[in-house]
TIBAPA-758407 format. One record per residue: residue in one letter; x, y, z negated of N, C-alpha, C in turn. Coordinates in pm, whole numbers, plus 50000, padded with zeros to 5 digits. Each point is the difference from the previous one (the first is absolute). Example, Ala and Ser with C-alpha at 12.3 -4.5 7.8 and 13.67 -1.06 7.14 Angstrom:
BEGIN
A513194943149220499115011950000500905012050000;S499655010550072500825011949994499235010949927;
//
This chain:
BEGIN
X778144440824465500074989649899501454996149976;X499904992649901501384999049889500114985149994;X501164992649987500104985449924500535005249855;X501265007949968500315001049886499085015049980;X499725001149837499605009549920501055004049866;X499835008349988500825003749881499035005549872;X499954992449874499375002849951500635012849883;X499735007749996500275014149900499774995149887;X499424993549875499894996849861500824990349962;X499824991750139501484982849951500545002450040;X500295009150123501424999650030500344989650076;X499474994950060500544990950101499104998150159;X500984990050040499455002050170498984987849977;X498764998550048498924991750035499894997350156;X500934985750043499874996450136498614994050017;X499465000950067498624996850044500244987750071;X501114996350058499414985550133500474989549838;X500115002149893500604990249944498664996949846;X499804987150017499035003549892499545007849890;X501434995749902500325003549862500585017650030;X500305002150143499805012750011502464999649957;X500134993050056501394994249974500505006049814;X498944995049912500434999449858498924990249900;X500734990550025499604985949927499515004149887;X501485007549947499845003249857498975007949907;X498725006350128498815003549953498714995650033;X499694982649930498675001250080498735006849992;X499404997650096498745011650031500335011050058;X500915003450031500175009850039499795009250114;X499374993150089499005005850129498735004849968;X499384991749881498745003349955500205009149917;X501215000649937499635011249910500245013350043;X500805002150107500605014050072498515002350117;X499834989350042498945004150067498484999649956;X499454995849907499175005049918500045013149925;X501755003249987499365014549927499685012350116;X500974993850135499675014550079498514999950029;X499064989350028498714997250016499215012949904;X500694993449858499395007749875500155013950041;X501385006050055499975015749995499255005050144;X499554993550057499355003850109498975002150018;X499224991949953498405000249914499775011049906;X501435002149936499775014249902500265012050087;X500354997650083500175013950119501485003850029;X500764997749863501825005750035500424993950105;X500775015050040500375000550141501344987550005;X500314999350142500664985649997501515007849941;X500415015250044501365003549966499885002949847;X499224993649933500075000249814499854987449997;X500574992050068499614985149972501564995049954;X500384984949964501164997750011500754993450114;X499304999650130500284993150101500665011550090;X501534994650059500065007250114500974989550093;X500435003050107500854992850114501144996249964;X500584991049976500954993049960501194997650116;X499585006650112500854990050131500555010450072;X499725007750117500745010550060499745014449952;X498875001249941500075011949941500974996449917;X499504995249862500795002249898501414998450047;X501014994850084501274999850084500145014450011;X499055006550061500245017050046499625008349925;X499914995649878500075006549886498785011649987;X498614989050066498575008850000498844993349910;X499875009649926498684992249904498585000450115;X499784987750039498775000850031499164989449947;X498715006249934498934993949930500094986050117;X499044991249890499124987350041499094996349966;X499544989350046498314992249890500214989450042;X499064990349949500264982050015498474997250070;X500124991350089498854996750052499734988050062;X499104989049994499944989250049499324996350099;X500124994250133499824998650139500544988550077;X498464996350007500244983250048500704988149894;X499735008849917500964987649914501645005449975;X500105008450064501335005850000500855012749895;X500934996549929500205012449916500405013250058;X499975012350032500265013650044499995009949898;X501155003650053500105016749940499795012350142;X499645003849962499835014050068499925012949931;X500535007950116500745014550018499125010949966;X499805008549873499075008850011500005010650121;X501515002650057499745011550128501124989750112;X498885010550090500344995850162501184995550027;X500815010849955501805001550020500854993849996;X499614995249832500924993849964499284983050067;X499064995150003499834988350133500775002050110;X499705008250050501295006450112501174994549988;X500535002049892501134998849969500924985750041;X498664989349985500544989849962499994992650180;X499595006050046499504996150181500925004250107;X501075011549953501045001650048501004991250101;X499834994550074501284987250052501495004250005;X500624984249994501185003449985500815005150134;X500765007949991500495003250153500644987650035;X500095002250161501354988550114501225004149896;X500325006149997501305010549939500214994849894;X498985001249916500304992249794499854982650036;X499474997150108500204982950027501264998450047;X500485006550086501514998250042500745000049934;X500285010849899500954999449902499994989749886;X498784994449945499824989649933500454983750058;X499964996950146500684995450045501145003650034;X500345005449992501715002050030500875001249872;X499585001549892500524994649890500064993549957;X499124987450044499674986549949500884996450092;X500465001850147500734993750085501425001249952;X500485012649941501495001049963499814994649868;X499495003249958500254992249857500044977650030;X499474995750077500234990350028500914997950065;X500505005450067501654998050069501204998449878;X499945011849912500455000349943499844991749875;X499164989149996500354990449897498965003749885;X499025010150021499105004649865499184990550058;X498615000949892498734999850030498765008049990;X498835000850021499285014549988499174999450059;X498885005549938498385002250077499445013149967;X498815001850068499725011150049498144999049913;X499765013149951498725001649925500424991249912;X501015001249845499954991849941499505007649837;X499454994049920499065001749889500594994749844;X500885009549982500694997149873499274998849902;X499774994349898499515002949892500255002349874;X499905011549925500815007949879498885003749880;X500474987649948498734998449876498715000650055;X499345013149959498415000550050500035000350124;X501135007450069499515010350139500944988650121;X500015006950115500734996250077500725009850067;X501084995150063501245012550118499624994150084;X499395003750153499404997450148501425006250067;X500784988250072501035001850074500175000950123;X500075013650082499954995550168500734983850013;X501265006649994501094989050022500994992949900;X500004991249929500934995549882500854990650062;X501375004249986501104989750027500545000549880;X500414986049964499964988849893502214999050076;X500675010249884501235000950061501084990549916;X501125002350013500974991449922499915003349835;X500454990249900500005000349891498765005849903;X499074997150083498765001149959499175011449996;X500885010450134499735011450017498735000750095;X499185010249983498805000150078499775017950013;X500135000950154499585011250074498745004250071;X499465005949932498195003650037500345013950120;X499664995350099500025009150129498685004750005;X499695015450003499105008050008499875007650158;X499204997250088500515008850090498445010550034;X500305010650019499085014049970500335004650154;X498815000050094500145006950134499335011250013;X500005007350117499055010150021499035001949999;X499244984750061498645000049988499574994549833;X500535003349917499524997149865500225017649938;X498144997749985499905015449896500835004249908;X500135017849992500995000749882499414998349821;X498974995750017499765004849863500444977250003;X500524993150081500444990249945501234999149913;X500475010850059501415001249900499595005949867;X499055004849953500005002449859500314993549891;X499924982049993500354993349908501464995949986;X500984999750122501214997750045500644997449897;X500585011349904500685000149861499584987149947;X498735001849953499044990449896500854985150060;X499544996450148499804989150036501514993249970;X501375011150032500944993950031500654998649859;X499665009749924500614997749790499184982449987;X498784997450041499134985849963500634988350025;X500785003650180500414992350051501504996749923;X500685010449987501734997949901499515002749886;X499274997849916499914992949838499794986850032;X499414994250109499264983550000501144990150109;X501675009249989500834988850069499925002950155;X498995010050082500225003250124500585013650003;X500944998150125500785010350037499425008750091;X499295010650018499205006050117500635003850110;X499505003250111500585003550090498815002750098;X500255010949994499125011450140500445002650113;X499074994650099500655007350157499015008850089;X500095006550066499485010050038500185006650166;X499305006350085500355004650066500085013250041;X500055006749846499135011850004501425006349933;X500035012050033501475004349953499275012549843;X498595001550002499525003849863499974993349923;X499584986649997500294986749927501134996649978;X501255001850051501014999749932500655005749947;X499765012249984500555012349926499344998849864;X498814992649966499774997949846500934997249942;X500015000449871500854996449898499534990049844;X499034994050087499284992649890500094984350055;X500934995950018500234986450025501065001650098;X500734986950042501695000050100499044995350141;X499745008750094499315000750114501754998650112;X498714995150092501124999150162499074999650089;X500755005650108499055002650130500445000750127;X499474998150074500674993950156499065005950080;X500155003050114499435010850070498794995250054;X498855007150097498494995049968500254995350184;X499664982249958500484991550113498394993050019;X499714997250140498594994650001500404983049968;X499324991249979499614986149912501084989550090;X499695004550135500964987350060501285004549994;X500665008850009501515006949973500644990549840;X498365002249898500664997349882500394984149990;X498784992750028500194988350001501084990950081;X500745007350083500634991350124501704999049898;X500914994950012500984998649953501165010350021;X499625012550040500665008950046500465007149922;X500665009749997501065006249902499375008749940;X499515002849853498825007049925501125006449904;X499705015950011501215006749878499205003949925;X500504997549898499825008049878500665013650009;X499265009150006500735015950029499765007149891;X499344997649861500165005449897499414995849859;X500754996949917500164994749875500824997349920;X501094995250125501254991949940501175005550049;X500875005049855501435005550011501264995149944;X500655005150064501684992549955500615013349931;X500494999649867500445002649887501565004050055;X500815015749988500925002850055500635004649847;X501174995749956500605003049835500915005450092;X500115008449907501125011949998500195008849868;X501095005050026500805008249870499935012850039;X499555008649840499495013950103501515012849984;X500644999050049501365009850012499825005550092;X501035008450071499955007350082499924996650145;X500654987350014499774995750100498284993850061;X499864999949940497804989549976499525004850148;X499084994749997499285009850135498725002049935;X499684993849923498325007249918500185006249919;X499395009349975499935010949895499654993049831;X499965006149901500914988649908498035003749915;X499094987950000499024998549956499425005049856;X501245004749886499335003949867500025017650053;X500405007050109500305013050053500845009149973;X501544989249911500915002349989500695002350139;X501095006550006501115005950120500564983650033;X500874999749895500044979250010500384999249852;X499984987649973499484994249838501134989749987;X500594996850152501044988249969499384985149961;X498444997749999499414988449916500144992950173;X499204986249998499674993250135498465002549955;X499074999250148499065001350022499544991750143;X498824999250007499374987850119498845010650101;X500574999650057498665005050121499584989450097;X498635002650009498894988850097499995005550111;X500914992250095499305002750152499184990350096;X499235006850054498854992950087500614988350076;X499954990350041500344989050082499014991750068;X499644996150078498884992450104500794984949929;X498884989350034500254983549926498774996050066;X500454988950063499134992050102498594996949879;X498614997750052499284998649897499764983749971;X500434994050107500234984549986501004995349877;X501125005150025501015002949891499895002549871;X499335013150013499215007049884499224991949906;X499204991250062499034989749923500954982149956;X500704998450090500844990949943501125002849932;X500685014049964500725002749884499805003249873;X498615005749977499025007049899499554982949943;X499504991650063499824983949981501534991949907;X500685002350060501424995849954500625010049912;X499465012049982500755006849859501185010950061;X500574998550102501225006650070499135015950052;X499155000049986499235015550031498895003849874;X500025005949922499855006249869499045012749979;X498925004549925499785010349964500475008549878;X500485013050055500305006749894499495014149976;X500145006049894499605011649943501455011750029;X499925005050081501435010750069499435013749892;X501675003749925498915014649905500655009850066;X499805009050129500615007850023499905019449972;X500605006549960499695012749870498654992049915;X498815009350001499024998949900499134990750087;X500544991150089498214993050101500714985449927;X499024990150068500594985749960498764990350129;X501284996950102499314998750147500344978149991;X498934998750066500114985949992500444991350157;X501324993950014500264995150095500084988849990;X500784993150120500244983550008501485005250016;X500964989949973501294996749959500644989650046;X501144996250036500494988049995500524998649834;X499984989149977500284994049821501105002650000;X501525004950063500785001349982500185015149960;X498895007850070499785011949976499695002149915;X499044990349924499585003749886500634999249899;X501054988449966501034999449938500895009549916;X500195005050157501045012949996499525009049904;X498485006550033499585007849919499885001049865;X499374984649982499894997249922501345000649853;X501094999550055501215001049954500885015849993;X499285008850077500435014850036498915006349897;X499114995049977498695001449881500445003249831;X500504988950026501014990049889500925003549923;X500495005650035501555011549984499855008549879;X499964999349906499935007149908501445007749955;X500924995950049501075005149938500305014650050;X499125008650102500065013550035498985009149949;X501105008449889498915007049883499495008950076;X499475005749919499895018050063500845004449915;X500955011950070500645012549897499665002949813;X500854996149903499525009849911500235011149998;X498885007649932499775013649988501395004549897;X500255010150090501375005049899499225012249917;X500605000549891499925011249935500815012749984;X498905008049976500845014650129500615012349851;X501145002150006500135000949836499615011549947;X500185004649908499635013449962500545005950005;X499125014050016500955014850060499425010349842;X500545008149963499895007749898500754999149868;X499725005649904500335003449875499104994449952;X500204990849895498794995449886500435005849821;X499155002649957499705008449890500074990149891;X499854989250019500334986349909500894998149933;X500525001249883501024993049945500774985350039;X501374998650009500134991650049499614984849958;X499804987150071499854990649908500994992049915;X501275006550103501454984149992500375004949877;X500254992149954500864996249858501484991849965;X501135007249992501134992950009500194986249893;X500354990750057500124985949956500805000149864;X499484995149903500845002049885501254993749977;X500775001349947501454997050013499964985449942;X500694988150032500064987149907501054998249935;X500744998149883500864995349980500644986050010;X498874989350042500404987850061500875005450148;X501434993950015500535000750147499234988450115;X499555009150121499504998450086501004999350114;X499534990750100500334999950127500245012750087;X500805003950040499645015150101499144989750114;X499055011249997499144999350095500564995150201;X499284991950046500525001450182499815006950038;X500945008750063499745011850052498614998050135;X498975008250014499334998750116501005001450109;X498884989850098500555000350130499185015850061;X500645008250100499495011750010498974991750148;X498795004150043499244998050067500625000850145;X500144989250080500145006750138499205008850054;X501255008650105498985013350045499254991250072;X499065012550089498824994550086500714996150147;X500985003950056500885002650108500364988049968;X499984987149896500934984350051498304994450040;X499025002650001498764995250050500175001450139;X500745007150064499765004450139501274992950025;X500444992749917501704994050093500194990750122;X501235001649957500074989150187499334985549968;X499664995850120499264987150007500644990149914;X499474990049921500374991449921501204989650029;X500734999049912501314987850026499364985449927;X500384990950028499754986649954500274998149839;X498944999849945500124999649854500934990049929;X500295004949876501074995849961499164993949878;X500464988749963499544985749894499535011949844;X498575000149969500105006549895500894995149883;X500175011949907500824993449894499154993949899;X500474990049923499194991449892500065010649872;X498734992449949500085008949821500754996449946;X500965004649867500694993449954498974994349859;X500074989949937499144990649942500355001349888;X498254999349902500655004749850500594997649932;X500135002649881501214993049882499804986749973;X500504989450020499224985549889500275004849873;X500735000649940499665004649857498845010549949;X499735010450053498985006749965498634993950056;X500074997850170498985004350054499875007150063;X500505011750003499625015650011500725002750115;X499575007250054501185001050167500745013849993;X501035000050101500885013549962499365010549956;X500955004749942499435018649951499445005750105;X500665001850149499685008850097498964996250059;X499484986149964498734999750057498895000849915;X500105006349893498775003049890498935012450042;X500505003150100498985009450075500255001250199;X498564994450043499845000150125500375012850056;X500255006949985500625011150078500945006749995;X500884990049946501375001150014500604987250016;X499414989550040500774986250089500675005550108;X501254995350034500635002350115499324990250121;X500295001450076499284997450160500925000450065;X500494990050077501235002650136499325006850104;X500525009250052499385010050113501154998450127;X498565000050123500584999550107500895016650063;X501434994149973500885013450068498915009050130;X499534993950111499935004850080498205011649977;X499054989249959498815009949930499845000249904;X500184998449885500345003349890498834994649895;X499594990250020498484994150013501334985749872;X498864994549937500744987749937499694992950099;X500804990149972500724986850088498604987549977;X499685001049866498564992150010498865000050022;X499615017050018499085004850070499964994950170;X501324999550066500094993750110499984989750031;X500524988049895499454987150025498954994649960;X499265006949896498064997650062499725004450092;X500395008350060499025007550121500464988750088;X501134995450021500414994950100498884982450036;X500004997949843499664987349994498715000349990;X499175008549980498475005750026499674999450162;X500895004450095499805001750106500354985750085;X500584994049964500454985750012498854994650001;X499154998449920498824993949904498785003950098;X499915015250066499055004450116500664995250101;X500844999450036500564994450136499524985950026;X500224993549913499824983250002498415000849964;X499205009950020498504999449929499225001050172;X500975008150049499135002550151500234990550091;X501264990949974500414985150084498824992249983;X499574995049915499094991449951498824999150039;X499544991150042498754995050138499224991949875;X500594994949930499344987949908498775007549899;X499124998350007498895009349848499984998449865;X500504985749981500604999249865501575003449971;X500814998950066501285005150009500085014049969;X498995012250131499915010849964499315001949872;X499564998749936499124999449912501474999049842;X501064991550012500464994649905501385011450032;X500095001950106501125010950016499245016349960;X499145004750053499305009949944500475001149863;X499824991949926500255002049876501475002049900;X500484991850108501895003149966500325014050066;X499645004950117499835016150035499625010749866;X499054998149988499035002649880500765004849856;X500234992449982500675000049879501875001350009;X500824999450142500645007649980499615024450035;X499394995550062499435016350022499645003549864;X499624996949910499645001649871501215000949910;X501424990650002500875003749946500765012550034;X500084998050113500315015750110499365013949916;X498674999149982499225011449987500435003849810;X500114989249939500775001349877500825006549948;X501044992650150501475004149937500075012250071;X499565011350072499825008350087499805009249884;X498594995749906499195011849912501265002749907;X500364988349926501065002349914501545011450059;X500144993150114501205012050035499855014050026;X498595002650008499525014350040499945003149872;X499134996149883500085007949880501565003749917;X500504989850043501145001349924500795014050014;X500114997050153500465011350089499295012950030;X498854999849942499375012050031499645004050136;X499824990550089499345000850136498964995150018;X499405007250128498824995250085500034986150050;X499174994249929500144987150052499404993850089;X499005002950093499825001150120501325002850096;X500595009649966501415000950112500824993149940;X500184997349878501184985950035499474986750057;X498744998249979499344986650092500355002350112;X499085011450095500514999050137501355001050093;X500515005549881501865002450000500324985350033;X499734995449892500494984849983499594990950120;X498625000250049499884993650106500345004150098;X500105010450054500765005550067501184994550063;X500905003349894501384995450011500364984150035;X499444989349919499964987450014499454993450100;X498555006650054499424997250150501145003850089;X500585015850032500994999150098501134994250011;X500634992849871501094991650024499564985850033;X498714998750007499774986650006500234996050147;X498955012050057499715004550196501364996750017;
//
């Protein structure tokens, strides 16, 4: 037997210890759900064509099992068309899942939360059934799930379901386990601590967390790296984050996850996307290494043509004017590729100003009537313009002072001055490559390059 039912046509849960069946908003509504199963029973349909089924631990374990309504002693009941799934519900809780439910309620009260145990959310029609809910800072609330050995596997079938219900409705899930198959899922941020009998758990003794939770290692992938460079490039020169395993007291664990300082995240490493716990500073980071837009990929060069074409030509010589014209600025000839590889950068020199248009016309010098032939002060030593280097410089300024920042609205307001100088950067970058007829991918990384090592 059942207290909640789930009804299949309304769609909602029918608690039984509660009159109205906990929905005011329909009266009659005992008589009328239970008058019709009466009706289909008398007609013979079987109870699994009915609209009644288990609302409470089945439906949790994600098992349709039939019901019927029946009255006894005066009393409302649902019952189980098969054995099993009754079974189901007779199960006790282990020493083991009581210990841990106390012992989270115990750290979480040290630590300044509050929190109870079997708690019964309610989400519109339905409800979320919570081992353990701690009620954390800023109005954060952590639903502790804990899954032991002695709980069947077909309980984990709803897992996904339960924990997407739980983070759409404001709870943060959290699975613990002692089972090292249970934590290797990938359908919710699981942790697990090794399989300890009830009084070990409960006593105040030192409880690890031995797998869930990792600390975030950034690094730059060059030659020096010690991990092999994740897109399965040789090295890419980008930064990248690898997760390594770390043990975290589980006392700890539950009063930092409460307070916000321990985090779930989504880690994408090649083609998987693995779910850990974090410190928030970790997450940060990532969150900001995520972020980075200013590292293109390569454009595709075009590879030129080889042969004889049979085509007539297209060019057509410019017709002669008899209005006198300006001689043309002579082009600047392209630096070779050999000042890309030059010696490490010297301290940039003050770009030069535009010179400003006519007041009488309007109109600004002759030589600047076409962008690709403005002069540019160029750095003697790489041969790079002088203002290409003081965005980069002041872009990197802008990330530097972005990773100082502890504050969330601060980061938040600097992000954006980063942002938008990396964007002038990436501008004035495109423009000097077309002009010049280069790869502009290698004058970016050229450029950072050079300006990162004079900075070091």
């Amino acid at each position: 037997m059942a207290n909640v039912v789930w009804h299949k046509q309304l769609r909602i849960l029918l608690d039984l210890t509660r009159d109205d069946l906990d929905h005011p908003e329909l009266p009659d509504l005992w008589d009328t759900v239970y008058k019709t199963d009466r009706f289909y029973g008398r007609l013979g349909v079987p109870v699994s064509e009915r609209d009644l089924q288990c609302g409470g631990v089945c439906r949790d374990m994600g098992v349709e099992a039939p019901m019927h309504l029946r009255m006894r002693g005066g009393r409302r009941e649902a019952v189980h068309e098969r054995r099993e799934d009754e079974e189901r519900h007779s199960v006790p809780m282990s020493d083991e899942h009581k210990a841990y439910q106390e012992r989270i309620l115990r750290a979480a009260h040290e630590g300044g939360f509050g929190g109870d145990s079997e708690v019964r959310t309610r989400v519109g029609r339905t409800w979320i059934q919570t081992d353990t809910l701690v009620e954390g800072a800023d109005g954060r609330r952590i639903g502790w799930e804990v899954q032991l050995s002695t709980i069947d596997e077909r309980g984990l079938r709803g897992v996904r379901a339960r924990a997407g219900k739980a983070a759409k409705n404001g709870i943060t899930p959290a699975w613990h386990t002692d089972r090292a198959a249970y934590a290797q899922r990938n359908d919710t941020h699981w942790t697990r601590s090794d399989r300890l009998p009830a009084h070990v758990i409960a006593r105040n003794g030192d409880l690890r967390v031995v797998s869930g939770f990792r600390v975030l290692d950034f690094w730059h992938c060059d030659t020096s790296a010690l991990y092999p460079c994740p897109n399965g490039i040789r090295r890419c020169g980008k930064a990248h984050a690898t997760a390594k395993p770390r043990d975290v007291f589980f006392d700890d664990m539950v009063r930092q996850t409460a307070a916000g300082t321990i985090v779930p995240i989504q880690f994408r490493a090649g083609k998987s996307v693995h779910r850990y716990w974090v410190t928030s500073a970790d997450r940060d980071r990532l969150e900001d290494l995520d972020s980075d837009d200013t590292r293109l990929p390569p454009e595709r060069e075009t590879t030129p043509a080889t042969g004889a074409s049979r085509n007539r030509p297209t060019c057509q010589p410019a017709p002669s004017s008899s209005t006198a014209q300006e001689p043309p600025t002579p082009a600047v000839p392209p630096p070779a590729r050999s000042l890309l590889t030059a010696l490490p950068l010297q301290p940039a020199a003050p770009a030069a100003e535009t010179a400003p248009p006519d007041l009488e016309t309007g109109q600004p010098p002759a030589f600047e009537e076409r962008e690709d032939h403005a002069p540019q002060a160029t750095d003697t030593t790489t041969g790079l313009p002088t203002e290409l280097i003081t965005l980069q410089q002041a872009a990197d300024v802008a990330h530097h002072k972005l990773q100082q920042l502890d504050d969330h609205h601060e980061r938040d307001m600097q992000r954006q001055v980063w942002l938008q100088a990396a964007e002038v950067v990436q501008a004035a970058v495109t423009r000097y490559a077309r002009t010049k007829r280069l790869n502009r991918y290698e004058v970016e990384a050229r450029l950072r390059q050079l300006v990162r090592r004079t900075a070091s």
